[in-house]
C-alpha positions as CSV (number, residue, x, y, z in Angstrom):
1,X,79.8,-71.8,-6.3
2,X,77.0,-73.7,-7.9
3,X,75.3,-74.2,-4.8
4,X,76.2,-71.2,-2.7
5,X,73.4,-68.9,-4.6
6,X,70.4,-71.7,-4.0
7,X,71.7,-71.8,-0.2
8,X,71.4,-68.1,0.1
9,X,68.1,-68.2,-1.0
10,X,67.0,-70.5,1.4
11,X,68.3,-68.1,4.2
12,X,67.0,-65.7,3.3
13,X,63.4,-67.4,2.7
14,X,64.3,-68.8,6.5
15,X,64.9,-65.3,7.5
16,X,62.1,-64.2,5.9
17,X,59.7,-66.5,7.5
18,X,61.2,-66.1,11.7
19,X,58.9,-64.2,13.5
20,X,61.3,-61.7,15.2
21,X,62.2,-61.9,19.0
22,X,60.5,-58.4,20.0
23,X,57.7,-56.4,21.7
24,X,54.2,-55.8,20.6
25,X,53.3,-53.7,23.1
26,X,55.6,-50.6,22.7
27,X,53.3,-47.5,23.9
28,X,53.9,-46.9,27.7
29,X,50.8,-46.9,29.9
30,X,49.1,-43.7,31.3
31,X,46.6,-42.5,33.2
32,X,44.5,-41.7,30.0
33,X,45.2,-44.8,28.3
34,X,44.5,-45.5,24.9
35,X,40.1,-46.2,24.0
36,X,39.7,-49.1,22.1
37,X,37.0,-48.8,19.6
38,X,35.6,-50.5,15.8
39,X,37.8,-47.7,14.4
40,X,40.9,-48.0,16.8
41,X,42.1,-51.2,18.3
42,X,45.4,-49.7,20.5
43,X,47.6,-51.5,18.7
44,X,51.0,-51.0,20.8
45,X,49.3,-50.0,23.8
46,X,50.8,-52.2,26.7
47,X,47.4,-51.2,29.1
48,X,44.3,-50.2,27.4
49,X,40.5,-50.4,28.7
50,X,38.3,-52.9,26.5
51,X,35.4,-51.8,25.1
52,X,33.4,-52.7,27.9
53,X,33.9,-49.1,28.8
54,X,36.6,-47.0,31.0
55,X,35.1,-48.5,34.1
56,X,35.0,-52.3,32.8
57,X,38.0,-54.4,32.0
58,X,41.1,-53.2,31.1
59,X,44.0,-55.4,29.6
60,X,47.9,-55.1,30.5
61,X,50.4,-57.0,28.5
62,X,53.3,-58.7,29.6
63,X,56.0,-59.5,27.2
64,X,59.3,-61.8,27.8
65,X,62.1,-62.1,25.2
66,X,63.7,-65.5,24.4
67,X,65.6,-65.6,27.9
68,X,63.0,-65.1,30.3
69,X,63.5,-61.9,30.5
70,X,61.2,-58.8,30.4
71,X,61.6,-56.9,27.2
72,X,60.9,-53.5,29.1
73,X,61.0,-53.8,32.8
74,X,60.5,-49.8,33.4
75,X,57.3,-49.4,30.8
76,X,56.0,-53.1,32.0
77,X,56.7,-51.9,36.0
78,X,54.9,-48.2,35.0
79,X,51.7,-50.7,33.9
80,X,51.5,-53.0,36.4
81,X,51.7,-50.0,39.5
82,X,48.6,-48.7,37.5
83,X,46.9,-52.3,37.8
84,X,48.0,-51.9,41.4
85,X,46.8,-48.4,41.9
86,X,43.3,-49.2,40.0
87,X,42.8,-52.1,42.5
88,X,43.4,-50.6,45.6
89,X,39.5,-48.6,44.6
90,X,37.5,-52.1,44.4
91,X,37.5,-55.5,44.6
92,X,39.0,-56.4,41.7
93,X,39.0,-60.2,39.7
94,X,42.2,-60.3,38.2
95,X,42.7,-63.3,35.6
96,X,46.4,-63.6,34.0
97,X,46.5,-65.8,30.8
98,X,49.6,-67.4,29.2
99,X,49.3,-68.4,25.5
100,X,50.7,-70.7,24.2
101,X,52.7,-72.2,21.3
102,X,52.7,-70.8,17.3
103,X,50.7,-67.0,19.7
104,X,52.0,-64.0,20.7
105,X,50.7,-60.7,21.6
106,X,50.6,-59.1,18.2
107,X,47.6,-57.8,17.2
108,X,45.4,-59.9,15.2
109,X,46.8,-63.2,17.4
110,X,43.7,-65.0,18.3
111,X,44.3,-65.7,21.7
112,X,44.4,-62.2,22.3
113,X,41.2,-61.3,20.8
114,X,39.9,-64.5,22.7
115,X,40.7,-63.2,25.8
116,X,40.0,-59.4,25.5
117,X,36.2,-61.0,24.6
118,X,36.4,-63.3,27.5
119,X,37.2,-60.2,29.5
120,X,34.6,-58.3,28.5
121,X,32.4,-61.3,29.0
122,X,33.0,-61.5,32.4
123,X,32.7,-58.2,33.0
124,X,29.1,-58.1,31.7
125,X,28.1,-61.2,33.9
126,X,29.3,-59.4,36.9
127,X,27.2,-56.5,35.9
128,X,24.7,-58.3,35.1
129,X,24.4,-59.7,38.5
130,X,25.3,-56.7,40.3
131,X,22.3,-54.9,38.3
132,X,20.2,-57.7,39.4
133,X,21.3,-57.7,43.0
134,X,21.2,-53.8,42.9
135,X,24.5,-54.1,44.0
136,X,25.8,-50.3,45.3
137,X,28.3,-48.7,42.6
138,X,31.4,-48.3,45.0
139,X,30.8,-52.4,46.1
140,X,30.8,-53.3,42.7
141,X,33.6,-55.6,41.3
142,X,35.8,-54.8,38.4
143,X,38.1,-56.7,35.6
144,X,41.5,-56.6,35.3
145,X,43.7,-59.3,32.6
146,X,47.2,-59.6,31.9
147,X,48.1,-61.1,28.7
148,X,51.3,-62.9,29.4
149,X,53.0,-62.8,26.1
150,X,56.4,-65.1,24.7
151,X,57.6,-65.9,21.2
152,X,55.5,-68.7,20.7
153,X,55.3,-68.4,17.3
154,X,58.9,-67.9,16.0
155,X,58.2,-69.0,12.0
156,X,55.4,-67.4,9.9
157,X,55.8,-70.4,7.3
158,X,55.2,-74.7,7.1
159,X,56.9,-76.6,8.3
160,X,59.1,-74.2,9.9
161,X,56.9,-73.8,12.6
162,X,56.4,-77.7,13.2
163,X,60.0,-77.7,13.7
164,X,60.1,-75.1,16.2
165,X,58.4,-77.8,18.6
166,X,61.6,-78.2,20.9
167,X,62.8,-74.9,21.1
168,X,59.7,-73.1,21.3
169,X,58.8,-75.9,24.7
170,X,62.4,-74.9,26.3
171,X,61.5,-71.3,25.8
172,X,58.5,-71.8,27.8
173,X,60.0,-73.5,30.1
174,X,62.6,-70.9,30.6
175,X,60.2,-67.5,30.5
176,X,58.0,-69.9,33.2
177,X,61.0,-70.7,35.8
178,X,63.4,-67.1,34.9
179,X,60.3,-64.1,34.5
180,X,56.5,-65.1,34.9
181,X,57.3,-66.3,38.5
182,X,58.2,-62.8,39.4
183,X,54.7,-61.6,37.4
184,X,52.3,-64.1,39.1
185,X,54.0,-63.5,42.7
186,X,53.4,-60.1,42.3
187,X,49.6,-60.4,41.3
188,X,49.3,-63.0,44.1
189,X,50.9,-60.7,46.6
190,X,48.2,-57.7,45.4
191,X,45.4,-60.4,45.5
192,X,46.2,-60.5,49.1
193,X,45.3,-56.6,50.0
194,X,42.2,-55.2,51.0
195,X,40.2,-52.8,48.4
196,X,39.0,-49.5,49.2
197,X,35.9,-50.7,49.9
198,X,36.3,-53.5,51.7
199,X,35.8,-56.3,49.3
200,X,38.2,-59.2,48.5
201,X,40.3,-59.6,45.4
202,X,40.7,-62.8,43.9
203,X,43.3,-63.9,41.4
204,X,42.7,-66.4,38.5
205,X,46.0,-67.9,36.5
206,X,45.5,-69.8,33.3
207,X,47.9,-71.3,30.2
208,X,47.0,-73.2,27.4
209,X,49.3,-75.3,25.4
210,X,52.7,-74.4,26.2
211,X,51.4,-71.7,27.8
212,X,50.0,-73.9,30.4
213,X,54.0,-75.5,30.8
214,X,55.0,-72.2,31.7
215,X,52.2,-71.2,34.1
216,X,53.0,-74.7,35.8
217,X,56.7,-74.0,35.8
218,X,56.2,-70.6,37.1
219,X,53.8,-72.1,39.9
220,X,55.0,-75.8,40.7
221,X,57.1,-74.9,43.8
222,X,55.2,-72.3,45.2
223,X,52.2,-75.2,44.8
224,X,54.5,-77.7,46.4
225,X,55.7,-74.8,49.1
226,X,52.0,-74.5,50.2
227,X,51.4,-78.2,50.5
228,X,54.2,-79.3,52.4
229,X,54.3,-76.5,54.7
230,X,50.6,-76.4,55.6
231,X,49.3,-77.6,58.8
232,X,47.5,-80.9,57.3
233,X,45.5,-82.1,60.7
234,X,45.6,-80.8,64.2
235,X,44.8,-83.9,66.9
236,X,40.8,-85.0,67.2
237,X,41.3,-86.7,70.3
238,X,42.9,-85.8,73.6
239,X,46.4,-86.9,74.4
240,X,46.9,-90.5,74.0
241,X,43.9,-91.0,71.8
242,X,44.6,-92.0,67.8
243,X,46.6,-89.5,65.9
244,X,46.9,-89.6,61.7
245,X,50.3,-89.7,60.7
246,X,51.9,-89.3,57.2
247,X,54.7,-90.9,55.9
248,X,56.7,-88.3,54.2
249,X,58.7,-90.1,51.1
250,X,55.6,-92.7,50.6
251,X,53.0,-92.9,48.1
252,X,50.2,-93.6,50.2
253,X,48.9,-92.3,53.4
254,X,50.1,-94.2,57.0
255,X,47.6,-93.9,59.4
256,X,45.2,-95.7,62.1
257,X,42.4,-97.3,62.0
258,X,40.3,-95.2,64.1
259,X,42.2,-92.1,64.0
260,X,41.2,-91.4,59.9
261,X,38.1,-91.0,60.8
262,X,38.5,-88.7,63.7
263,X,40.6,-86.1,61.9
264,X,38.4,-85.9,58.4
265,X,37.3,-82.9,59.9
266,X,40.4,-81.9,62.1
267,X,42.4,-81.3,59.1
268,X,43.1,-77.2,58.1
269,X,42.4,-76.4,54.6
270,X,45.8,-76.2,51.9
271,X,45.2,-72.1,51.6
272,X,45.8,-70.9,48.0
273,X,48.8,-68.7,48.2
274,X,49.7,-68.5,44.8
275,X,45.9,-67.8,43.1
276,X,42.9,-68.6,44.1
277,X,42.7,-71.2,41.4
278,X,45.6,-72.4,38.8
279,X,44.0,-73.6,35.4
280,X,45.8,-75.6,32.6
281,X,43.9,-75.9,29.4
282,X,45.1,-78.4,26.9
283,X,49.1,-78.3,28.2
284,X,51.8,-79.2,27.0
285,X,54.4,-80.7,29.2
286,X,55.0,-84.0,30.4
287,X,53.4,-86.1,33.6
288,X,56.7,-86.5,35.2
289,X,56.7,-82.7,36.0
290,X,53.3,-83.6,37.8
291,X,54.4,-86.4,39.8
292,X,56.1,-85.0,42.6
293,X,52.9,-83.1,43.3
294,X,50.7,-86.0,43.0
295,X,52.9,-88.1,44.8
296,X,53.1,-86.0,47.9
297,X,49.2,-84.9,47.5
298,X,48.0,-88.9,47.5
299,X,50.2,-89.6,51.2
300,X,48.1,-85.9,52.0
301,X,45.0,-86.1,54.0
302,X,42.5,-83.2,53.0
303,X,40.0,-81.4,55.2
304,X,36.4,-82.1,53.9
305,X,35.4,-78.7,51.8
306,X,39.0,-78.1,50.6
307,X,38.5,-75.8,47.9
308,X,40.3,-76.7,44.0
309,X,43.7,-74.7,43.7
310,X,44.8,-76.6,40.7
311,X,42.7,-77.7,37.7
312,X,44.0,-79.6,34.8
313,X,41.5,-79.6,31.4
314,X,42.9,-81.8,28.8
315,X,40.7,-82.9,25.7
316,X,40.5,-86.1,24.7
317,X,40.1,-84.5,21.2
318,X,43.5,-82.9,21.3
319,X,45.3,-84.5,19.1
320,X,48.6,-82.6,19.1
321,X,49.1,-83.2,22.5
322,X,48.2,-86.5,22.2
323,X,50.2,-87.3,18.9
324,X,52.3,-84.7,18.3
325,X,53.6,-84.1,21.8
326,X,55.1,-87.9,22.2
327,X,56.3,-87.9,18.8
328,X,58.5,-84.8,19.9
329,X,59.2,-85.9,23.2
330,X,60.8,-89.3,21.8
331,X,63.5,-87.8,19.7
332,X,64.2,-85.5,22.7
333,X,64.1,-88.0,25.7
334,X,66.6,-90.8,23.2
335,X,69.4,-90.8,26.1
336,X,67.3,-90.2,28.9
337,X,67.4,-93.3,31.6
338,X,64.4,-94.2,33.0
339,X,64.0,-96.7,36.4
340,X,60.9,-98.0,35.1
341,X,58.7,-98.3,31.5
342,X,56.4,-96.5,33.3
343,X,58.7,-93.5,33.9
344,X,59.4,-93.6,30.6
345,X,55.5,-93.4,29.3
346,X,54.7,-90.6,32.3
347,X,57.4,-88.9,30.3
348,X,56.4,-89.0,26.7
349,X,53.3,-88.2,27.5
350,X,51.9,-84.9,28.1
351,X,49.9,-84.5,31.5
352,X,46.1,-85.3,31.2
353,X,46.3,-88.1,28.6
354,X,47.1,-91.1,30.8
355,X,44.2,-92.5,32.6
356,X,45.7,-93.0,36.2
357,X,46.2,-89.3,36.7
358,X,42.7,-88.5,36.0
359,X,40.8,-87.1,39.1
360,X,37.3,-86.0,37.4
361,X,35.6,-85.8,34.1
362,X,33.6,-83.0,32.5
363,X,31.0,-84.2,30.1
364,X,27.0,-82.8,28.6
365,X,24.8,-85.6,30.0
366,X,22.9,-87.7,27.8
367,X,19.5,-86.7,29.0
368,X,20.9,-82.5,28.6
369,X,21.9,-83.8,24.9
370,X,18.7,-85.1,24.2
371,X,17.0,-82.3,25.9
372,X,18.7,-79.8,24.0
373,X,20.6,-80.8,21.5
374,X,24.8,-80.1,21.2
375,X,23.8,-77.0,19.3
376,X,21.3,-75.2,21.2
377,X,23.9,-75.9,24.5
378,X,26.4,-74.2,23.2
379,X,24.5,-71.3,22.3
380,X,22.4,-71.7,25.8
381,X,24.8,-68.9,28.1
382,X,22.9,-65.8,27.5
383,X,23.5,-63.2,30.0
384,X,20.3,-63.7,32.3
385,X,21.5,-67.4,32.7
386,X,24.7,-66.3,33.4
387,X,23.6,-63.9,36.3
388,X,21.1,-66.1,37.6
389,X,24.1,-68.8,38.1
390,X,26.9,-66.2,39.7
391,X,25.4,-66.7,43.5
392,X,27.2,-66.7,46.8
393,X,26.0,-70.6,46.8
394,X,25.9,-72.8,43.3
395,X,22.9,-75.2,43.0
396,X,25.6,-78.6,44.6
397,X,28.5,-76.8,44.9
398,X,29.0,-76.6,48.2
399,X,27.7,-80.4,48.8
400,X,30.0,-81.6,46.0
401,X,33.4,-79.8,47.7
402,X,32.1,-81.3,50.5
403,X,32.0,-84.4,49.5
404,X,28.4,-85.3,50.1
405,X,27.7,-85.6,45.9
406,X,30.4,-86.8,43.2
407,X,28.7,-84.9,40.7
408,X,28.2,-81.1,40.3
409,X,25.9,-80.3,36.8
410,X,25.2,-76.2,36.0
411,X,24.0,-75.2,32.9
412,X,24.4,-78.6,31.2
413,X,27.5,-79.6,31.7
414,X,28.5,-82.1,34.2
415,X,32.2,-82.4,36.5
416,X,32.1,-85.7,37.8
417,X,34.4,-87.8,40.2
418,X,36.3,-90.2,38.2
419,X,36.4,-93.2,40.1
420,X,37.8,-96.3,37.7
421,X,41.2,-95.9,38.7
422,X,42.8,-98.5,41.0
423,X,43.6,-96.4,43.9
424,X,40.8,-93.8,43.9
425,X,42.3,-90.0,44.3
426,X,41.4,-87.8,47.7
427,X,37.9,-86.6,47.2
428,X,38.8,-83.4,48.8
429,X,41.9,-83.0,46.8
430,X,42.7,-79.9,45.5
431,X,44.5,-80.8,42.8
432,X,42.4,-81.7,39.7
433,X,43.3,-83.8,36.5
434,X,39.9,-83.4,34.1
435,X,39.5,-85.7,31.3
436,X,36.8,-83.1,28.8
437,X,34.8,-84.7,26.8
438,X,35.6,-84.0,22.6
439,X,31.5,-82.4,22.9
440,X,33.0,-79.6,24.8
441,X,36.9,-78.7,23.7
442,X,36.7,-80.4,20.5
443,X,40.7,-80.5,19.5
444,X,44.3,-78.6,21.3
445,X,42.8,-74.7,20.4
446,X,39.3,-75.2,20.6
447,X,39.3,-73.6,24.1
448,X,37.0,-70.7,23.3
449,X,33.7,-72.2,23.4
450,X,30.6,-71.0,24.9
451,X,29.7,-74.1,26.9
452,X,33.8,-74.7,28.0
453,X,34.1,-71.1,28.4
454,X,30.9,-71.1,30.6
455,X,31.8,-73.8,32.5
456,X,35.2,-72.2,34.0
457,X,33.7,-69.1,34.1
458,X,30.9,-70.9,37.2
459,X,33.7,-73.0,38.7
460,X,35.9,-69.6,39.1
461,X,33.1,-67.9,41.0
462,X,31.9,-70.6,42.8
463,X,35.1,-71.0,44.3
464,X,35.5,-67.6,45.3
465,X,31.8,-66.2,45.9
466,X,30.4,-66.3,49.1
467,X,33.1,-67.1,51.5
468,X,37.5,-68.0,50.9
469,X,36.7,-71.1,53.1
470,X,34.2,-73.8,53.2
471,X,32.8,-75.7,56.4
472,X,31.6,-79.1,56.0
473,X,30.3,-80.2,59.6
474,X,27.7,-82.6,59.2
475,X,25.9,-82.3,55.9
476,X,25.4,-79.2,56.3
477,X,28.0,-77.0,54.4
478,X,28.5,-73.8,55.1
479,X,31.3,-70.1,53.8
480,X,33.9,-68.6,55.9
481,X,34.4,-65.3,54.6
């Protein structure tokens, strides 16, 4: 009896604490959808415009329960067929963000007022440019986000919420394999038809933290789908002359002497069916749920200008991924059997923090440092920069996918080849692991920053602007539309 009134009071101090398993985003979408403004912030709108303006971005949130499942699949369906019905007008750039763990989509949750501003940001380069350009109004692209909200934060109160670490990584897991998948294939399939007036769509998806385990557990097998099944390399040579062929359960690639060369540019390009790019920032699952990928993509050959379809950023400054997240994994992984040490390392530790996956590096050169400083660069994206980088053809874009340059630098900051490891990656892979350097994402949530920020914002366009295919014959690249 003593003891029974203390526990109670830690219940209900427990109970207190739990952020509850519900939706934000109550108030159905219409056709006159709530304005946000300084004095109004559409608090349970589920699709609002930003204040960009009615013909700018708009935001539609997305919300899953515990399960996976949607909390309201007739008001989320009545939003999304206005996404749809908005698109069908203009090309539209449609950029779906999961968040990730301790975030939500309440009001006030920073990752959603970092992303309505990155929204709005991108809106005002592409009007930027399209003012520059004097771009017609019904040619003009617009914005269109989707805020993929979970309980990621399901206690208000330390150290509850360090302690929510496994459950909170299974419930990723879970709304990424039982409810995004149905989101993102849905966005992908609208990516894939025409606008009004005639322009393309293209579709951007993005997590961060365990935000970025769902994304890739939403995506993995459609990613793995579109590899295997893809037409890798037609025949160079006439019957009887060298062929390339590919060993399908082996880690590298089998193939003659002679005949490499031949196909390099024989091989069709891995089309991005899912998105036209899949980013990770910072994620938070293991390197085992990578390796099948990387496995199959290293016994791949790739055509020369095969565009990226799947980046991975992880910070070397990130400390919870690179602490925390093994320090969770071990208590979890304590009766697991492993066939090697190394399986066992691949899956303790979280994807981008083990050196042999790495694929690229993204760094501010020394001489950009000493030119301008690490504060002046991350103040340096003003608008007219902005526009006067968003061009059919980036300054060494095209050389770099083709593999003519390892190094692609715009706007100070540098994505480099990494090429220390013993078996050096597929230049022309599309399938990225970037090692950022602490100058540029300096620790797990610092993802917002101008310079980072920038940088994704250029390698989005570039691979979408000017053409959905590149052609590398000779050294003289060149855009498919």
């Amino acid at each position: 009896m003593h003891l029974f009134r203390p526990l109670v009071a830690v219940a209900c101090l427990w109970l207190a604490g739990c952020a509850h398993n519900v939706a934000y985003r109550v108030q159905p979408a219409s056709a006159t959808p709530c304005q946000e403004t300084e004095q109004r912030d559409c608090r349970a709108a589920i699709r609002h415009p930003l204040r960009s303006g009615p013909d700018g971005a708009y935001i539609t949130y997305v919300e899953f329960d515990d399960q996976g499942a949607l909390h309201d699949r007739a008001r989320t369906r009545q939003a999304l067929d206005l996404v749809r019905e908005r698109t069908r007008q203009r090309a539209t750039l449609l950029v779906l963000f999961a968040h990730g763990w301790k975030h939500n989509a309440e009001v006030g949750d920073e990752n959603v007022r970092d992303f309505q501003a990155l929204l709005v940001k991108l809106r005002a380069n592409l009007a930027a440019y399209e003012d520059e350009h004097k771009v017609p109004p019904e040619q003009r692209r617009q914005v269109e986000g989707v805020y993929l909200g979970w309980r990621g934060l399901s206690a208000k109160w330390e150290p509850g919420k360090e302690l929510t670490f496994w459950r909170r990584k299974a419930t990723a897991h879970r709304v990424g394999t039982d409810g995004a998948i149905e989101v993102i294939s849905e966005l992908s399939a609208l990516r894939s038809q025409p606008a009004a007036n005639g322009g393309r769509h293209a579709l951007v998806v993005a997590g961060h933290s365990f935000g970025g385990a769902l994304v890739y557990n939403a995506t993995e097998h459609l990613l793995m789908r579109e590899l295997v099944e893809a037409q890798q390399c037609v025949p160079a040579a006439g019957p009887g002359g060298p062929q390339l062929k590919i060993a399908p359960f082996s880690n590298t690639r089998v193939e003659s002497a002679d005949g490499a060369a031949l196909q390099k540019d024989a091989c069709k390009q891995v089309p991005a069916s899912v998105a036209d790019m899949v980013i990770l920032v910072n994620p938070a699952f293991e390197n085992t749920r990578y390796d099948p990928l990387e496995a199959r993509s290293r016994q791949t050959p790739f055509a020369r200008g095969q565009m990226p379809i799947l980046a991975v950023f992880m910070s070397e400054k990130d400390k919870a991924t690179r602490y925390a997240f093994p320090a969770g994994r071990f208590f979890s992984t304590l009766t697991n059997n492993y066939t090697t040490q190394g399986q066992r390392k691949r899956d303790l530790v979280a994807l981008g923090h083990l050196k042999e996956k790495w694929t690229h590096t993204l760094d501010v050169p020394n001489r950009t440092r000493q030119l301008l400083g690490i504060q002046s660069l991350m103040g340096m994206k003003t608008l007219s920069q902005v526009a006067d980088a968003i061009r059919p053809n980036y300054p060494g874009w095209d050389d770099f996918i083709c593999g003519n340059e390892n190094t692609w630098s715009l706007d100070g900051v540098e994505l480099k080849r990494y090429q220390d490891n013993p078996v050096d990656p597929d230049p022309h892979s599309p399938y990225m692991v970037v090692r950022v350097k602490g100058k540029l994402v300096n620790g797990h949530n610092a993802i917002w920053g101008e310079a980072f920020n920038g940088f994704v914002e250029n390698l989005v366009t570039a691979r979408f602007a000017g053409g959905s295919e590149m052609r590398c014959q000779g050294n003289r690249p060149s855009r498919v539309p």
